[in-house]
PyMOL Python script that loads the backbone (N, CA, C, O; Angstrom):
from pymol import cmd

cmd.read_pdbstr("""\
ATOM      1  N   UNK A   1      -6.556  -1.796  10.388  1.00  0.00           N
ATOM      2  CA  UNK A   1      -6.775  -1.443   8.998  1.00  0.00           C
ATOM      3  C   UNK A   1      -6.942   0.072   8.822  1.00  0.00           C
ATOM      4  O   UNK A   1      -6.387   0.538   7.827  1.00  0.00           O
ATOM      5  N   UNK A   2      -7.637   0.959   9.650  1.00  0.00           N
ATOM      6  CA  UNK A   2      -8.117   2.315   9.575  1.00  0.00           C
ATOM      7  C   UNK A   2      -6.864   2.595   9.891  1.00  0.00           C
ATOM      8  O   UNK A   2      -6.539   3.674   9.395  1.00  0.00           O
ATOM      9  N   UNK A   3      -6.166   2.182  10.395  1.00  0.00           N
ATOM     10  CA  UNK A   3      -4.207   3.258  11.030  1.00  0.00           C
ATOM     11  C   UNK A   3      -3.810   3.442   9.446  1.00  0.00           C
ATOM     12  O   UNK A   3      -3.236   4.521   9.299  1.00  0.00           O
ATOM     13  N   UNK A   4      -3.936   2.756   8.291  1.00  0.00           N
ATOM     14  CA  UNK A   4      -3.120   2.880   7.268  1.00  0.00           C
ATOM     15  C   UNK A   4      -3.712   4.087   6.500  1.00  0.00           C
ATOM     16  O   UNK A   4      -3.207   5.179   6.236  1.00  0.00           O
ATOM     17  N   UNK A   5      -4.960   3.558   6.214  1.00  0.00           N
ATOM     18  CA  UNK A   5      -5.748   4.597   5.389  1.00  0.00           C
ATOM     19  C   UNK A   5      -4.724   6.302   5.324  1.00  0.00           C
ATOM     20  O   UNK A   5      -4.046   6.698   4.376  1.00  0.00           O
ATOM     21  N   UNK A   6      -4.882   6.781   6.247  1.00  0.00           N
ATOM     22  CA  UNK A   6      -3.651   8.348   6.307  1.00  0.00           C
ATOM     23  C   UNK A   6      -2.860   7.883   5.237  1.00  0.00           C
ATOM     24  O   UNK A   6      -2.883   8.454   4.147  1.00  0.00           O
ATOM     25  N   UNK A   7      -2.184   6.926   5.454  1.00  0.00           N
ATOM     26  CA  UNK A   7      -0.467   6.487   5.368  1.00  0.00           C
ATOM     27  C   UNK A   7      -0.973   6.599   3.343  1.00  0.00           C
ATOM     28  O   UNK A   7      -0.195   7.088   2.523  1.00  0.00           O
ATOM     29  N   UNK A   8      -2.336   6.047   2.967  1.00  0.00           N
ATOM     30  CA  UNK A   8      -2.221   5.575   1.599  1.00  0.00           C
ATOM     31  C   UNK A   8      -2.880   6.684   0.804  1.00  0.00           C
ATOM     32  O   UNK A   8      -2.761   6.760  -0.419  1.00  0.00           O
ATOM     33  N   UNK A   9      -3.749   7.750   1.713  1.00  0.00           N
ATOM     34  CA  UNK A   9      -3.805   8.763   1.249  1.00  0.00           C
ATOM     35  C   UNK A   9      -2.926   9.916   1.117  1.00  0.00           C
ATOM     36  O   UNK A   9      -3.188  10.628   0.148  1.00  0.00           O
ATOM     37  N   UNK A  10      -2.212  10.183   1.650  1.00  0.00           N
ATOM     38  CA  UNK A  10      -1.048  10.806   1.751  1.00  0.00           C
ATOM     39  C   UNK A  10      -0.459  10.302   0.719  1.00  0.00           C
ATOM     40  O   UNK A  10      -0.542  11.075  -0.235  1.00  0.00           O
ATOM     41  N   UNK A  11       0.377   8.875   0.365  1.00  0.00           N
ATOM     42  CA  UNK A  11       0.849   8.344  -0.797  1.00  0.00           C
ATOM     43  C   UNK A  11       0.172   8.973  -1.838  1.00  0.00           C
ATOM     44  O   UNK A  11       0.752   9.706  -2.638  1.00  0.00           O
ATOM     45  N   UNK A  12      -1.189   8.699  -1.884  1.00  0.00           N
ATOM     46  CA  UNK A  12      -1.473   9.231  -3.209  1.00  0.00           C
ATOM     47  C   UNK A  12      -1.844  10.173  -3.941  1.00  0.00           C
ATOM     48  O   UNK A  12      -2.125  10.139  -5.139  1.00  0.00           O
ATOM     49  N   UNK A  13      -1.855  11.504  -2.834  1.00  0.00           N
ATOM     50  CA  UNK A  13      -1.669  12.456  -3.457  1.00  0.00           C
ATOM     51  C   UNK A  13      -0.160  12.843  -3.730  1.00  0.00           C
ATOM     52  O   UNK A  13       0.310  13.505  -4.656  1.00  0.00           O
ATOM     53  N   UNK A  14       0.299  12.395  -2.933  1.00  0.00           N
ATOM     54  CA  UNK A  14       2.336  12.699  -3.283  1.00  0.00           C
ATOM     55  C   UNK A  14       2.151  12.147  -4.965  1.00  0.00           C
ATOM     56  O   UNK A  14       1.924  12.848  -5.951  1.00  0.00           O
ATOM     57  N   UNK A  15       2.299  10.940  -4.908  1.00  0.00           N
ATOM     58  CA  UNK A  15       2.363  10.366  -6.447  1.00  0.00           C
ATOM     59  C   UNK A  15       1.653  10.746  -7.229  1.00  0.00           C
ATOM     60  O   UNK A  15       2.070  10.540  -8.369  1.00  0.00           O
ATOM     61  N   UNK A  16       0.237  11.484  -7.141  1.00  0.00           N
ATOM     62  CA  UNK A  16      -0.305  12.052  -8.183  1.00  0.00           C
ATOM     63  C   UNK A  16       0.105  13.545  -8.576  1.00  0.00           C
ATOM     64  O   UNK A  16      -0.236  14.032  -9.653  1.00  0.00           O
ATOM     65  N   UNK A  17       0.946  14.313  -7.523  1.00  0.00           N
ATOM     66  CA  UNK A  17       1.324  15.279  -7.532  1.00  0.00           C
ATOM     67  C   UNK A  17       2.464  15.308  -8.155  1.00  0.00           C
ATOM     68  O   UNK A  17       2.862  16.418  -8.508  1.00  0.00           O
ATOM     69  N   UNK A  18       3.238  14.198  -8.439  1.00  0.00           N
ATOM     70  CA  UNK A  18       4.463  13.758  -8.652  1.00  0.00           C
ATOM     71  C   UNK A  18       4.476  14.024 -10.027  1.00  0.00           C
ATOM     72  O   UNK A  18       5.100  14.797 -10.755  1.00  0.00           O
ATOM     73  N   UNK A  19       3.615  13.170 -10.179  1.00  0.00           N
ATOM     74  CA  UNK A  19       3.205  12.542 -11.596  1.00  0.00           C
ATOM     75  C   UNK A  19       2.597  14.002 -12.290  1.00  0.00           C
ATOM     76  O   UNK A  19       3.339  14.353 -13.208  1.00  0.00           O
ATOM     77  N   UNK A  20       1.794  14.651 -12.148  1.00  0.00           N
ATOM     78  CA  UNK A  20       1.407  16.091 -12.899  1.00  0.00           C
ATOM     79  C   UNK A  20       2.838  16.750 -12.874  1.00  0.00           C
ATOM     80  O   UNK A  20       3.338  16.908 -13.988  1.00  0.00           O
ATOM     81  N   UNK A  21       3.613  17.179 -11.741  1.00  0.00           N
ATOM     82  CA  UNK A  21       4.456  18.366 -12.086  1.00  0.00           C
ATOM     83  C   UNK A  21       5.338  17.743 -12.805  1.00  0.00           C
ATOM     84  O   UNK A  21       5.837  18.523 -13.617  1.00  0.00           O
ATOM     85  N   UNK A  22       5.895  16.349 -12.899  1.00  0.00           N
ATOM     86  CA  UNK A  22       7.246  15.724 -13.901  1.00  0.00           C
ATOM     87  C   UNK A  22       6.511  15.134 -15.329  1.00  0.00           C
ATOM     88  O   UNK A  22       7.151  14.327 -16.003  1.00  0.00           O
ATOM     89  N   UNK A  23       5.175  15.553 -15.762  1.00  0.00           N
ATOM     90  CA  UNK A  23       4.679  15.124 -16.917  1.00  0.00           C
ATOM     91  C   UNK A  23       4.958  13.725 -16.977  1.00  0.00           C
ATOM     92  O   UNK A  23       5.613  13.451 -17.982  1.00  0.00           O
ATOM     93  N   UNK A  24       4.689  12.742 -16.250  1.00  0.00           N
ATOM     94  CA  UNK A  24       5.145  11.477 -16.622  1.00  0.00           C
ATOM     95  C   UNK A  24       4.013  11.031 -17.060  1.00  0.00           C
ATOM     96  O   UNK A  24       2.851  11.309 -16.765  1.00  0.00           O
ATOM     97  N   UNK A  25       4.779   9.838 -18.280  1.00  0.00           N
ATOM     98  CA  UNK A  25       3.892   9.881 -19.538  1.00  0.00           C
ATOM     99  C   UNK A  25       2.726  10.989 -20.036  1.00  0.00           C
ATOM    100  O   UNK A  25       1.555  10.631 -20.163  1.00  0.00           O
ATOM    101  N   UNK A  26       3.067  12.071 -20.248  1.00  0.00           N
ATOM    102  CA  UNK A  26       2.351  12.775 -20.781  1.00  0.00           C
ATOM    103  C   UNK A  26       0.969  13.084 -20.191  1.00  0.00           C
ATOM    104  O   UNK A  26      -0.093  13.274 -20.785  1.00  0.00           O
ATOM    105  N   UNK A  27       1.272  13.088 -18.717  1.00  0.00           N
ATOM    106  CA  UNK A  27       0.007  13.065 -17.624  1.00  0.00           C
ATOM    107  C   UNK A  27      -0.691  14.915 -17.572  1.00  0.00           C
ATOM    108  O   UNK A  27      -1.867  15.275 -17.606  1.00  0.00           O
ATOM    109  N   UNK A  28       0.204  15.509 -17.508  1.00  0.00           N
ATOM    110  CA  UNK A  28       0.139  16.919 -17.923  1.00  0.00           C
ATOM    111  C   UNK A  28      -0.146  17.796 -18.997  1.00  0.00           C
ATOM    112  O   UNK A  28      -0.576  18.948 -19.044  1.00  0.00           O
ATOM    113  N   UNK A  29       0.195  16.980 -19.836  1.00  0.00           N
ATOM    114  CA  UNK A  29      -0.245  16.988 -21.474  1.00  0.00           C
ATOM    115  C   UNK A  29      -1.608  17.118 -21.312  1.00  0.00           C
ATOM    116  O   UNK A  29      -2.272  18.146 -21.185  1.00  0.00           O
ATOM    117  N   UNK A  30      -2.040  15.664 -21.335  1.00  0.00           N
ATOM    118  CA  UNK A  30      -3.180  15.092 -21.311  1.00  0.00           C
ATOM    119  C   UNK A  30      -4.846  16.178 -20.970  1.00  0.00           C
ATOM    120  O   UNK A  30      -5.942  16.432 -21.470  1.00  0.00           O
ATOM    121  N   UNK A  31      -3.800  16.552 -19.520  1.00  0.00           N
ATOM    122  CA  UNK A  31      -4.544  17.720 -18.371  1.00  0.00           C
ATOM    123  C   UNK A  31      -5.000  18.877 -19.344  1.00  0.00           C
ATOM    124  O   UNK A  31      -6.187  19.196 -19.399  1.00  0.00           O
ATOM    125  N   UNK A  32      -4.097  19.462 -20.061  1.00  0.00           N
ATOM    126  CA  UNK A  32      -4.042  20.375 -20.901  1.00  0.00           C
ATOM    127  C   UNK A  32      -4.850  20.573 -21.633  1.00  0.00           C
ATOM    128  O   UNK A  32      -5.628  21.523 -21.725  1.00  0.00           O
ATOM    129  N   UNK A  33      -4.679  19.297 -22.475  1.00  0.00           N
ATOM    130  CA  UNK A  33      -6.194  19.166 -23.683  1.00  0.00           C
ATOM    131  C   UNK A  33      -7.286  18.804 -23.257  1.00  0.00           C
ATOM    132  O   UNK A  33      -8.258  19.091 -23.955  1.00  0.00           O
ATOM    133  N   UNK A  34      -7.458  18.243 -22.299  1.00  0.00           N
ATOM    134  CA  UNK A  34      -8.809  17.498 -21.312  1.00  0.00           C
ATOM    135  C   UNK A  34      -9.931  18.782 -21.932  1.00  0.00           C
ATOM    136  O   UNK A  34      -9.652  19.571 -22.835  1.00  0.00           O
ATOM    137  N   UNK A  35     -11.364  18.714 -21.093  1.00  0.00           N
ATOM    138  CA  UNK A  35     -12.090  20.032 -21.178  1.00  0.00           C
ATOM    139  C   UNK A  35     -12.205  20.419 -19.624  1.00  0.00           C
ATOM    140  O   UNK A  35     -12.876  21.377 -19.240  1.00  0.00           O
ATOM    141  N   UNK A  36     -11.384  19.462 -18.659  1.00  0.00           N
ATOM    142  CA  UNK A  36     -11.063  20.267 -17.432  1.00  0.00           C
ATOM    143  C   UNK A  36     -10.662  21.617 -17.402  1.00  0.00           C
ATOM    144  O   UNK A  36     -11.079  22.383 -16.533  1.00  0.00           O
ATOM    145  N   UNK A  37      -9.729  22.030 -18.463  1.00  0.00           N
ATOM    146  CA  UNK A  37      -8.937  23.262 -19.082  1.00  0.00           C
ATOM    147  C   UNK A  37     -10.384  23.934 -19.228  1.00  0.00           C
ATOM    148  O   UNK A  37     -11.405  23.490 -19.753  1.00  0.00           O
ATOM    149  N   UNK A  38     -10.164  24.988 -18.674  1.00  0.00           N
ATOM    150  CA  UNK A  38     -11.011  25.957 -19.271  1.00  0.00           C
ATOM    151  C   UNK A  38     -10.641  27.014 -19.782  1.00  0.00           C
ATOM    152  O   UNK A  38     -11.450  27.795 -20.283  1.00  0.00           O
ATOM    153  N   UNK A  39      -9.369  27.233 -19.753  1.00  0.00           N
ATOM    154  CA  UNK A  39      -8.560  28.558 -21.105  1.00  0.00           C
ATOM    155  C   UNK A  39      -7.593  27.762 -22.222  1.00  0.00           C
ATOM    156  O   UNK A  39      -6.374  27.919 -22.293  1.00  0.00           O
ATOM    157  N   UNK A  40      -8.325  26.943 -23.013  1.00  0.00           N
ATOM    158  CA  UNK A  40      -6.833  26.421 -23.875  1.00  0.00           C
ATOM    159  C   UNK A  40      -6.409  27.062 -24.757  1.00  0.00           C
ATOM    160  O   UNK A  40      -7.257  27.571 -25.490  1.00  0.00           O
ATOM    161  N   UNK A  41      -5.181  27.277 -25.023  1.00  0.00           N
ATOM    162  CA  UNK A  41      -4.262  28.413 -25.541  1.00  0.00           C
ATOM    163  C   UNK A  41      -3.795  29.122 -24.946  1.00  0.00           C
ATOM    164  O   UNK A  41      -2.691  29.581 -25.239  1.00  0.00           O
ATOM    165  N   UNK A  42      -4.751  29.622 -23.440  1.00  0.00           N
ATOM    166  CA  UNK A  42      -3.959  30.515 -22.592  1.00  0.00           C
ATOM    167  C   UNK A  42      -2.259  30.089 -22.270  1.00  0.00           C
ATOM    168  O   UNK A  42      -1.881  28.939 -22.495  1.00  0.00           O
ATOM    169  N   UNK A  43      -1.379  31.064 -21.767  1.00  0.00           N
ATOM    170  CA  UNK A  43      -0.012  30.610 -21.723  1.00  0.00           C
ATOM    171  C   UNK A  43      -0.262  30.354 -20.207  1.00  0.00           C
ATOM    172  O   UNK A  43       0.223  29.474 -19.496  1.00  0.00           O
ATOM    173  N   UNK A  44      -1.179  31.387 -19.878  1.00  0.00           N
ATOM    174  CA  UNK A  44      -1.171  30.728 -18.184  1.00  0.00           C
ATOM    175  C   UNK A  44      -2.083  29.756 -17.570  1.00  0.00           C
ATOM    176  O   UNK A  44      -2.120  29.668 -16.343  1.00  0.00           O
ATOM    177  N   UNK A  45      -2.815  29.029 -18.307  1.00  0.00           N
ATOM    178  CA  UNK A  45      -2.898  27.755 -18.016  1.00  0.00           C
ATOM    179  C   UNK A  45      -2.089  26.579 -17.811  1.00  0.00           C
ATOM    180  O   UNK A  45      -2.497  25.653 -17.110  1.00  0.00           O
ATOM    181  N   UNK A  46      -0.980  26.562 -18.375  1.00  0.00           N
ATOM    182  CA  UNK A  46      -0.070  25.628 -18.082  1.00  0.00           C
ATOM    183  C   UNK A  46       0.542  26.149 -16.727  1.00  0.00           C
ATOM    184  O   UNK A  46       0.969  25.392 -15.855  1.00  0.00           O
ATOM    185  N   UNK A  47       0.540  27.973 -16.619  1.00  0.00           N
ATOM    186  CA  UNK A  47       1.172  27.795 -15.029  1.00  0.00           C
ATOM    187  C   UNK A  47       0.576  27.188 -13.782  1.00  0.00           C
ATOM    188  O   UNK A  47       1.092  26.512 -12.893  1.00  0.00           O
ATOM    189  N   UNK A  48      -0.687  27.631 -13.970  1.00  0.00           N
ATOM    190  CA  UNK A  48      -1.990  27.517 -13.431  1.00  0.00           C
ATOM    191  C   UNK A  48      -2.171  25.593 -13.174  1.00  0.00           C
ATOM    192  O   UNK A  48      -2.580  25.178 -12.090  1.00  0.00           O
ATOM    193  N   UNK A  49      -1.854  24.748 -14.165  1.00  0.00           N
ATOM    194  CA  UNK A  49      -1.848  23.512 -13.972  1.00  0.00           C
ATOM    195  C   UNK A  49      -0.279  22.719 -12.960  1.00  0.00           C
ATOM    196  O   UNK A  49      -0.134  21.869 -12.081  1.00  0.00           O
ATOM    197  N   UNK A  50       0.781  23.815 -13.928  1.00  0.00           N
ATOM    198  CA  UNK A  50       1.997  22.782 -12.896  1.00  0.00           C
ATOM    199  C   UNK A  50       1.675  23.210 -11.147  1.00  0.00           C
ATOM    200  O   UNK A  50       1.631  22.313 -10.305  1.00  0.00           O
ATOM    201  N   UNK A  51       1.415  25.044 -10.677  1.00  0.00           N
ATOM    202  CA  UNK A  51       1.136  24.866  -9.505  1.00  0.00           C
ATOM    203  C   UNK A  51       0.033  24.465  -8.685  1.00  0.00           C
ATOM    204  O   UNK A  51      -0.086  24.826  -7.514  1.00  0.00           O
ATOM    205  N   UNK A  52      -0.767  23.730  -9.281  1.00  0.00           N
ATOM    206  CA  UNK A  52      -1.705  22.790  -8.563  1.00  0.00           C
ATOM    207  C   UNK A  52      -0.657  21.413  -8.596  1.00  0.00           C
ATOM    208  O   UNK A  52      -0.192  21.110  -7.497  1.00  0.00           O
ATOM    209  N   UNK A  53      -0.418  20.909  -9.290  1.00  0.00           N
ATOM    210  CA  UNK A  53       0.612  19.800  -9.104  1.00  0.00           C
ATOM    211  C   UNK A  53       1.623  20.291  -7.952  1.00  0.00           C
ATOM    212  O   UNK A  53       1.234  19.796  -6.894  1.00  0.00           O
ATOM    213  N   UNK A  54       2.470  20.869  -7.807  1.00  0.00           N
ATOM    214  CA  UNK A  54       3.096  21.388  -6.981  1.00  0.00           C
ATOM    215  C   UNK A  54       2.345  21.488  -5.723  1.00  0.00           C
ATOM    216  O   UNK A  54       2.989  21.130  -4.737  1.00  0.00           O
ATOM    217  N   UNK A  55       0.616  22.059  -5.419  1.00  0.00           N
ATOM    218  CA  UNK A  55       0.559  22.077  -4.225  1.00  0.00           C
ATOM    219  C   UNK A  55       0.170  20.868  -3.770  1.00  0.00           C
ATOM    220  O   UNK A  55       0.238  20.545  -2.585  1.00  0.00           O
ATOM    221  N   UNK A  56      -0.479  19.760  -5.170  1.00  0.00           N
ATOM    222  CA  UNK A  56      -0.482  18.157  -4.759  1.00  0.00           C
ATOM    223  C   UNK A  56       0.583  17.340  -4.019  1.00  0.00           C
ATOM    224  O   UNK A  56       0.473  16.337  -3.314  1.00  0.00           O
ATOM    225  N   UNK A  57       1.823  18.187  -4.449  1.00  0.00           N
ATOM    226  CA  UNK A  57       3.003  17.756  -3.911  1.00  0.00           C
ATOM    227  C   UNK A  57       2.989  17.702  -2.670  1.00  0.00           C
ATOM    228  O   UNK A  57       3.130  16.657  -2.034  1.00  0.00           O
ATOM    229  N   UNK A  58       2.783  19.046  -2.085  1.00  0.00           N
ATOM    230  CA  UNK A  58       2.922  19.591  -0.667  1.00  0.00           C
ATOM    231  C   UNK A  58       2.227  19.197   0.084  1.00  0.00           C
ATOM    232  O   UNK A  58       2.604  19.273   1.253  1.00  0.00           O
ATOM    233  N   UNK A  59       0.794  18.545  -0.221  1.00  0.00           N
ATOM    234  CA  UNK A  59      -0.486  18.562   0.040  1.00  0.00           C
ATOM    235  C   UNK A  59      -0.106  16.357   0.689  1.00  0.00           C
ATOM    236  O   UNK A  59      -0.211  15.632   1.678  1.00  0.00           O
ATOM    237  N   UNK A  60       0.238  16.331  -0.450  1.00  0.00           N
ATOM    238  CA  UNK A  60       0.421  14.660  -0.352  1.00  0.00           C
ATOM    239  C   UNK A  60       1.897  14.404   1.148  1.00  0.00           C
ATOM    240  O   UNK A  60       1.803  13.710   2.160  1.00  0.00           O
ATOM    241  N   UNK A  61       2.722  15.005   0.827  1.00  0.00           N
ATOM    242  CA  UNK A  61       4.463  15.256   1.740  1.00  0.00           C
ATOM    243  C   UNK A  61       3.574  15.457   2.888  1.00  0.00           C
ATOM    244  O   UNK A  61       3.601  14.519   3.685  1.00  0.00           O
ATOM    245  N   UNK A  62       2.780  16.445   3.192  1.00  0.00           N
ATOM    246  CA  UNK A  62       2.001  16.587   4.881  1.00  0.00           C
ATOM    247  C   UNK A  62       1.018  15.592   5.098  1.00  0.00           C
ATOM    248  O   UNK A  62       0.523  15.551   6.224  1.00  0.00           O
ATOM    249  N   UNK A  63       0.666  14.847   4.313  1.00  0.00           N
ATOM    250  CA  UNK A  63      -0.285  13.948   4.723  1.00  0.00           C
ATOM    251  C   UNK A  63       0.215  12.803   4.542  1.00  0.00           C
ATOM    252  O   UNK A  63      -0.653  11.963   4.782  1.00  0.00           O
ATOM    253  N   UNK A  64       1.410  12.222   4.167  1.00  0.00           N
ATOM    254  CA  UNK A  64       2.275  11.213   4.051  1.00  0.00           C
ATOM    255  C   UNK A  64       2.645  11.383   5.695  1.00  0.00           C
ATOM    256  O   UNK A  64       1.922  10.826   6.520  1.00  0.00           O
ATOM    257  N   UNK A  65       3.627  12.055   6.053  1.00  0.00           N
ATOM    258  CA  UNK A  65       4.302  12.576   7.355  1.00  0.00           C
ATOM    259  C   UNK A  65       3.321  12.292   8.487  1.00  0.00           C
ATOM    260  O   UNK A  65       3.621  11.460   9.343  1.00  0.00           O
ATOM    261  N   UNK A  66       2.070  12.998   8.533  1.00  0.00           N
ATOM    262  CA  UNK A  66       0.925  12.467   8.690  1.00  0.00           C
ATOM    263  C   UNK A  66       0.473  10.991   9.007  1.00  0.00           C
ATOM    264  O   UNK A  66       0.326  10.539  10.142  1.00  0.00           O
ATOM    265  N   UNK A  67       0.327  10.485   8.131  1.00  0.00           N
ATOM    266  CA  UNK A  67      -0.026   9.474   8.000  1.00  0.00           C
ATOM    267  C   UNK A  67       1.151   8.034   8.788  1.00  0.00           C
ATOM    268  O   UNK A  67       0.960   7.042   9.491  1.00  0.00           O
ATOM    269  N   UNK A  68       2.059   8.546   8.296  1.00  0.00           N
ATOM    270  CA  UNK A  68       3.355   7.671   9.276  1.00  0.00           C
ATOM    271  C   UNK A  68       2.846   7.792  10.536  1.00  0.00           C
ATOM    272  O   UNK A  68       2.130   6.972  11.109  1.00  0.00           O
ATOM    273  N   UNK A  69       3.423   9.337  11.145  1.00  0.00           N
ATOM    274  CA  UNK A  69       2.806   9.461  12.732  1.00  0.00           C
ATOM    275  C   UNK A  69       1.850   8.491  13.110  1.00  0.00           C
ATOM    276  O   UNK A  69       1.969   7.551  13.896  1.00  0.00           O
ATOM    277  N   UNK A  70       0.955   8.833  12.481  1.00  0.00           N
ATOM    278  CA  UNK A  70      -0.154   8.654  13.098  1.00  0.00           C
ATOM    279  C   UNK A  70      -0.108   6.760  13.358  1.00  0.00           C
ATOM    280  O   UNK A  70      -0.244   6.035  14.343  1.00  0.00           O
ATOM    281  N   UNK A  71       0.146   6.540  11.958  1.00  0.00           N
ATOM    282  CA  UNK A  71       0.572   4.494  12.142  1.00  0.00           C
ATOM    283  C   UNK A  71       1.428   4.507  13.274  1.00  0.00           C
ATOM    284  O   UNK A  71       1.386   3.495  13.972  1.00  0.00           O
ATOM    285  N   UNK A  72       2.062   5.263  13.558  1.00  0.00           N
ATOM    286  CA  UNK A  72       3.110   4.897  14.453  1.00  0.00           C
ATOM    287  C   UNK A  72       2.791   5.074  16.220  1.00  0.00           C
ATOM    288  O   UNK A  72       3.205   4.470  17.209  1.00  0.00           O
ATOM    289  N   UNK A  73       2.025   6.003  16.052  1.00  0.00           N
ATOM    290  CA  UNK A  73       1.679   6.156  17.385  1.00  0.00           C
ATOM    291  C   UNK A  73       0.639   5.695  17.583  1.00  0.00           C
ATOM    292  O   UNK A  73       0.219   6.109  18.663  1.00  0.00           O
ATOM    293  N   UNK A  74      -0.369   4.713  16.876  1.00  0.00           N
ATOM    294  CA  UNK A  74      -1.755   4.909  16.971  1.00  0.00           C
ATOM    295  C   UNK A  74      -1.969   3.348  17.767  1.00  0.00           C
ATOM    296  O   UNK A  74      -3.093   2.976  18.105  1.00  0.00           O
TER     297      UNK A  74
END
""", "prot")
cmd.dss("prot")
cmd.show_as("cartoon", "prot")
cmd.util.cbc("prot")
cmd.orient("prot")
């Protein structure tokens, strides 16, 4: 059971990373107006939000990769 855990964390930061940088359903939006935002109106808050999505991306892809290995050899 513990070999997977990697495998589903990794998944879910990929898919949550996924999901912020392609706005699906309005997931990014959402982020925007939240009071997580702490500059709203700024123009660079929205940059500031897609590259955290983006490093969710990267972040989730190495710990996916990760997470395979590790099922695989473990």
């Amino acid at each position: 059971m513990m070999r997977i855990v990697p495998l589903f964390l990794g998944l879910g930061w990929l898919l949550f990373g996924l999901a912020w940088v392609r706005n699906h359903r309005g997931l990014a939006d959402r982020l925007l107006a939240s009071p997580i935002n702490l500059m709203p109106g700024d123009e660079r808050s929205v940059w500031a939000f897609r590259m955290v999505g983006r490093g969710c991306v990267a972040l989730g892809g190495f710990a996916t990769v990760f997470g395979v290995m590790f099922l695989v050899f473990s």
